[in-house]
N, CA, C and O of each residue as an XYZ file, in Angstrom:
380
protein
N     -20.105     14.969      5.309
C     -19.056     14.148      5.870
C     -18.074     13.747      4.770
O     -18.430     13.309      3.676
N     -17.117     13.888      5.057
C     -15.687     13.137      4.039
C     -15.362     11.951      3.988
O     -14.760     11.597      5.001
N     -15.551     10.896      2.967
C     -15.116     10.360      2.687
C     -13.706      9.919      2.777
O     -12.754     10.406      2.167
N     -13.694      8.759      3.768
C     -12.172      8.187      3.591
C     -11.416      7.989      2.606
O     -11.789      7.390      1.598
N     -10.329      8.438      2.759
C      -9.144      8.073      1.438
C      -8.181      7.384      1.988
O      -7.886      7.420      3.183
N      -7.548      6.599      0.971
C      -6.358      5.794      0.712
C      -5.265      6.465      1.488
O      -4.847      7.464      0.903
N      -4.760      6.248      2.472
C      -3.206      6.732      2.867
C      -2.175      6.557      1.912
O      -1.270      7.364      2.127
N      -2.026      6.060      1.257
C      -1.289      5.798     -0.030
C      -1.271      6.448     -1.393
O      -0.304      7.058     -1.849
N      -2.232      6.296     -1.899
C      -2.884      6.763     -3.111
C      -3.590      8.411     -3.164
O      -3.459      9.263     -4.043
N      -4.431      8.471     -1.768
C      -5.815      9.558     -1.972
C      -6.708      9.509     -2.330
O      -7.613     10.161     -1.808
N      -6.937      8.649     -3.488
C      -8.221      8.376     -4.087
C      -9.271      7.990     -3.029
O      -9.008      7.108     -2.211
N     -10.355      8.575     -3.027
C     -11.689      7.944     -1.785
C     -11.223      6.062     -2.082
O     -10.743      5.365     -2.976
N     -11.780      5.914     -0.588
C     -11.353      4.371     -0.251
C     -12.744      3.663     -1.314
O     -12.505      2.612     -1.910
N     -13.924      4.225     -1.445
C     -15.131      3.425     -1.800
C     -15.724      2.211     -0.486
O     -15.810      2.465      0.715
N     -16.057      0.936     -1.142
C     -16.390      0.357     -0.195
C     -16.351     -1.573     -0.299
O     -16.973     -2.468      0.274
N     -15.076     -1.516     -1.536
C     -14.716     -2.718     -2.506
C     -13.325     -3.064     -2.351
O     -12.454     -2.362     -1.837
N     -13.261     -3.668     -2.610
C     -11.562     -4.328     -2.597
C     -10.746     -3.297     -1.736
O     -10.160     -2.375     -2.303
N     -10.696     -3.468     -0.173
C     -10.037     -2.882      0.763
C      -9.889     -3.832      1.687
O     -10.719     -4.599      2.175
N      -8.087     -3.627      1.986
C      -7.127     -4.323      2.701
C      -6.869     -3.277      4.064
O      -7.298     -2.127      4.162
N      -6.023     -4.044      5.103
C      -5.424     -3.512      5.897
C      -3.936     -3.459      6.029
O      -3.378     -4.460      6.477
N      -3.228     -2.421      5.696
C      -2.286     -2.521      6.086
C      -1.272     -1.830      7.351
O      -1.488     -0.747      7.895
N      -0.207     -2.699      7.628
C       0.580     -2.379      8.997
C       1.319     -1.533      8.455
O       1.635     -1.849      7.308
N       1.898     -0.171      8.972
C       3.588      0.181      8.654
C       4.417     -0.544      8.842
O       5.100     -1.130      8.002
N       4.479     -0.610     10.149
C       5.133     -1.848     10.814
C       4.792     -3.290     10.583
O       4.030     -3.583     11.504
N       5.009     -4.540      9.667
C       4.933     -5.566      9.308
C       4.250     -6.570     10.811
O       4.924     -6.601     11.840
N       3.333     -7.076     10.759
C       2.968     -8.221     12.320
C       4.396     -8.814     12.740
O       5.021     -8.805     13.800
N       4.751     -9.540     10.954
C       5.953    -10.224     11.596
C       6.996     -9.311     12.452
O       7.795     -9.976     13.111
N       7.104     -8.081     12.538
C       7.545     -7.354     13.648
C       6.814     -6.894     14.697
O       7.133     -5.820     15.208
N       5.777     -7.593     15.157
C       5.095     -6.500     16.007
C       4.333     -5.442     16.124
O       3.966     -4.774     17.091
N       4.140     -5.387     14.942
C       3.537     -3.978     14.143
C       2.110     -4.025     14.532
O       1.363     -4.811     13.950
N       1.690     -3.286     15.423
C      -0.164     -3.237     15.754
C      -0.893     -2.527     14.746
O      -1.832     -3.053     14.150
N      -0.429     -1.130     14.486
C      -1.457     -0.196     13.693
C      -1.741     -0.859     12.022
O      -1.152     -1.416     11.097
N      -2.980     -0.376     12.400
C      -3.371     -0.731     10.692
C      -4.257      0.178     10.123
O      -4.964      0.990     10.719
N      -4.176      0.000      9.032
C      -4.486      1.322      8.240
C      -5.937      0.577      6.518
O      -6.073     -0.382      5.758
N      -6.522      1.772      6.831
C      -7.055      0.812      5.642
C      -6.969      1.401      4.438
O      -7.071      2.617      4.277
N      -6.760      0.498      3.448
C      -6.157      0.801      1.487
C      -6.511      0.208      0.693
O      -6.960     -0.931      0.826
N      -6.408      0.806     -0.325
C      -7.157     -0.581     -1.808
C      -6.481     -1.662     -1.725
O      -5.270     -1.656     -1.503
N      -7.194     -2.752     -1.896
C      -6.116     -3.645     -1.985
C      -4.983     -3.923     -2.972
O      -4.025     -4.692     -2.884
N      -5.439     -2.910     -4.131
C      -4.400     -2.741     -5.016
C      -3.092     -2.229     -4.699
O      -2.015     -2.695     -5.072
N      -3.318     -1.108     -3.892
C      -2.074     -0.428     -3.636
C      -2.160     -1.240     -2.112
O      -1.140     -0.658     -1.744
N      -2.419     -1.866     -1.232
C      -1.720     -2.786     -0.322
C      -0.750     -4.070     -1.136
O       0.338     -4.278     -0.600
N      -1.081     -4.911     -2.361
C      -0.745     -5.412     -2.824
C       0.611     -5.052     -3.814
O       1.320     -5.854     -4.422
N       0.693     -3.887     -3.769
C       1.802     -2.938     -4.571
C       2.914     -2.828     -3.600
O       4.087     -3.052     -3.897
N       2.433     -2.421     -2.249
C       3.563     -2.442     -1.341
C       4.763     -3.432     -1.272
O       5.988     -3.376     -1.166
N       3.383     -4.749     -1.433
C       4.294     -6.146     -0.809
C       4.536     -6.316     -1.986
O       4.977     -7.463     -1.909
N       4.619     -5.940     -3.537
C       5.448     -6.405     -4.287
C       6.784     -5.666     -4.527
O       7.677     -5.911     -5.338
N       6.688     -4.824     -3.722
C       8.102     -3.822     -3.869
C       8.988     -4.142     -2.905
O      10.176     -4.308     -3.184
N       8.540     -4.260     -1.729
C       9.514     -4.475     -0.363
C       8.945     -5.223      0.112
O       7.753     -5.505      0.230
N      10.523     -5.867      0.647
C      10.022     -7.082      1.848
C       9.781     -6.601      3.090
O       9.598     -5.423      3.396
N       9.788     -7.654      3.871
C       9.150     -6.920      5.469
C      10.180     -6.891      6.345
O      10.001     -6.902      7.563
N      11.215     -6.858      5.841
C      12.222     -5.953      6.468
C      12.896     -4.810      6.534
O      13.504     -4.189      7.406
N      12.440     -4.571      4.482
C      12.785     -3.301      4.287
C      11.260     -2.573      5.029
O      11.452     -1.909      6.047
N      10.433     -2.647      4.741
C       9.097     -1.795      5.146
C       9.082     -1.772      7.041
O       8.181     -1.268      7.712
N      10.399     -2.496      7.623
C      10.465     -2.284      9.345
C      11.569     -0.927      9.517
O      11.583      0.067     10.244
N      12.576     -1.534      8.304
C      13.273     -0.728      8.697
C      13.523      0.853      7.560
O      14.319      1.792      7.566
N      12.657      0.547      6.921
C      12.980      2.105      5.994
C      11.289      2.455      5.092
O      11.165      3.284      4.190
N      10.495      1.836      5.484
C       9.363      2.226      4.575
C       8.363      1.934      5.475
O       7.464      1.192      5.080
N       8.312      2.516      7.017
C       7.490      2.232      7.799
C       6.795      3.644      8.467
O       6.586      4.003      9.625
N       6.500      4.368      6.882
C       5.616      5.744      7.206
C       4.875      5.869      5.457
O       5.466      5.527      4.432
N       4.035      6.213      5.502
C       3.356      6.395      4.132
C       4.156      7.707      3.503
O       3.825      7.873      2.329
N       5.067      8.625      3.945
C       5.650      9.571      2.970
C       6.946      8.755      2.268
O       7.393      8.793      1.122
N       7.348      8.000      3.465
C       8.510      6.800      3.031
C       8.220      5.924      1.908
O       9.108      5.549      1.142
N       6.778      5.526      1.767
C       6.435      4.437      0.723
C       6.195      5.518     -0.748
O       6.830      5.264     -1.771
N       5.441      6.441     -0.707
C       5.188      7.728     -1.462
C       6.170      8.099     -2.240
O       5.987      8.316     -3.438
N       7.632      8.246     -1.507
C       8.430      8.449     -2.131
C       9.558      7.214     -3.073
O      10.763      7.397     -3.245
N       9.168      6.616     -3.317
C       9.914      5.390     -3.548
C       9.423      5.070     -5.330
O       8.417      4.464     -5.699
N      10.492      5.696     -6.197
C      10.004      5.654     -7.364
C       9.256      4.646     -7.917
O       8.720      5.026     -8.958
N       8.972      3.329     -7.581
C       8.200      2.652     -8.048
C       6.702      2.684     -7.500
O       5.816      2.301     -8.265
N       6.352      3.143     -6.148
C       5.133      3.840     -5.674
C       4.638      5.019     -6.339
O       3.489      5.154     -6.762
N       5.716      6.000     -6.420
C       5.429      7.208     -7.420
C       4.917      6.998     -8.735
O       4.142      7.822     -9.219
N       5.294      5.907     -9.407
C       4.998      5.526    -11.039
C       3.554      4.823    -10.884
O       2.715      5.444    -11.537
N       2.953      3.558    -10.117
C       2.268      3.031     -9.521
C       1.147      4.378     -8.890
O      -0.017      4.494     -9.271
N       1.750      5.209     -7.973
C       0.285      6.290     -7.560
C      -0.359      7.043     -8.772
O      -1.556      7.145     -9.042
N       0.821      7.591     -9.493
C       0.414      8.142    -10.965
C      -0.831      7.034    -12.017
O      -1.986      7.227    -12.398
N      -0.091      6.159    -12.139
C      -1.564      5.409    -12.994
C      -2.491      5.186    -12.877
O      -3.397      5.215    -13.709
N      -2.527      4.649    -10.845
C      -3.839      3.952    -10.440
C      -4.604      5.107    -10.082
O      -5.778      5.053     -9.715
N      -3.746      6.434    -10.222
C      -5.054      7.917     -9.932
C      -6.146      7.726    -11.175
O      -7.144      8.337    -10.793
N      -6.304      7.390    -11.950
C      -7.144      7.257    -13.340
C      -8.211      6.259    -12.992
O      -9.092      6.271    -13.851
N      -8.475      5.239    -11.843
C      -9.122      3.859    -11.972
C     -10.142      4.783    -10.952
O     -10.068      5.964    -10.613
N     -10.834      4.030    -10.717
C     -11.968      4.514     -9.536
C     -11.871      3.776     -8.403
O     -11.409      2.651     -8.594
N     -12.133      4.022     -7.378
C     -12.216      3.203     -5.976
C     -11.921      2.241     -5.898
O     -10.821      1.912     -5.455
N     -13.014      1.257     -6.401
C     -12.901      0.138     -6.631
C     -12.090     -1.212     -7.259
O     -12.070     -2.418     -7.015
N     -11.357     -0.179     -8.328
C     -10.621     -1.225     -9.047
C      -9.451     -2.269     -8.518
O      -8.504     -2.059     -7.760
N      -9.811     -3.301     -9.105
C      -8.436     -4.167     -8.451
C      -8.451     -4.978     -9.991
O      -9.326     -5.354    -10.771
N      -6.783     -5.014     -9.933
C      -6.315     -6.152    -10.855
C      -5.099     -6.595    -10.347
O      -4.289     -5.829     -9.825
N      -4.886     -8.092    -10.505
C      -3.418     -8.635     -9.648
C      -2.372     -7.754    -10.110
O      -2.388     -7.137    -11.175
N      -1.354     -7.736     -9.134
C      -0.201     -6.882     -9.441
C       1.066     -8.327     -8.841
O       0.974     -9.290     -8.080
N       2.398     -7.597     -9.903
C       3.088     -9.041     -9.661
C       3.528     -9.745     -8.391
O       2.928     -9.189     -7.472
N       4.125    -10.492     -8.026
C       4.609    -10.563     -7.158
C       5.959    -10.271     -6.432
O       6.900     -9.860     -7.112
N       6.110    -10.461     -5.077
C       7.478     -9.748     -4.871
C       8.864    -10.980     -5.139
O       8.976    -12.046     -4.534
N       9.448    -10.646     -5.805
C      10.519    -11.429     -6.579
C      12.042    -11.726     -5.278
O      13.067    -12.402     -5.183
N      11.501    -11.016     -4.749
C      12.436    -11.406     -3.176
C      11.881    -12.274     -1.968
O      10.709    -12.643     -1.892
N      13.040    -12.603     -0.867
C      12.506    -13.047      0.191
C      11.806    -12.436      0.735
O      11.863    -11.230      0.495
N      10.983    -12.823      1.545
C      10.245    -11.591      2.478
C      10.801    -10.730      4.297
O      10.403     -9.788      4.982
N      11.910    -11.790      4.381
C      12.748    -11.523      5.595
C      14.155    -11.531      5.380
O      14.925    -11.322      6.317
């Protein structure tokens, strides 16, 4: 059987520091959820607010491509499953 991976990242999910995240933000309505390290869920929300992630980063090739995800998927490929360390916060509003 295969092991779940990160929609984000790839790396196997493991079975430690895992978040859920929406494409679609709740504060919009957003039902689906997806599950991710919480590192790279926590990476999202420091890049975009939840308006940009309704209206332009509400598909994982959309977030993928977004040079600061790209720089961010590159490093955290090296950590193992599990790892979490705080990542900053998002320096914008969130709406």
């Amino acid at each position: 059987m295969n092991e779940p991976i990160c929609p984000l990242c790839g790396r196997a999910l493991g079975t430690e520091n895992i978040d859920r995240h929406h494409l679609v933000p709740k504060t919009y309505k957003g039902k689906e959820q997806f599950p991710v390290h919480k590192i790279c869920h926590r990476k999202i929300h420091s890049v975009f607010t939840e308006k940009e992630l309704r209206d332009r980063f509400h598909s994982w090739e959309a977030l993928r491509a977004h040079e600061d995800i790209r720089n961010f998927i590159a490093w955290v490929a090296k950590k193992p499953p599990g790892y979490y360390a705080r990542t900053e916060t998002a320096k914008r509003k969130k709406w």
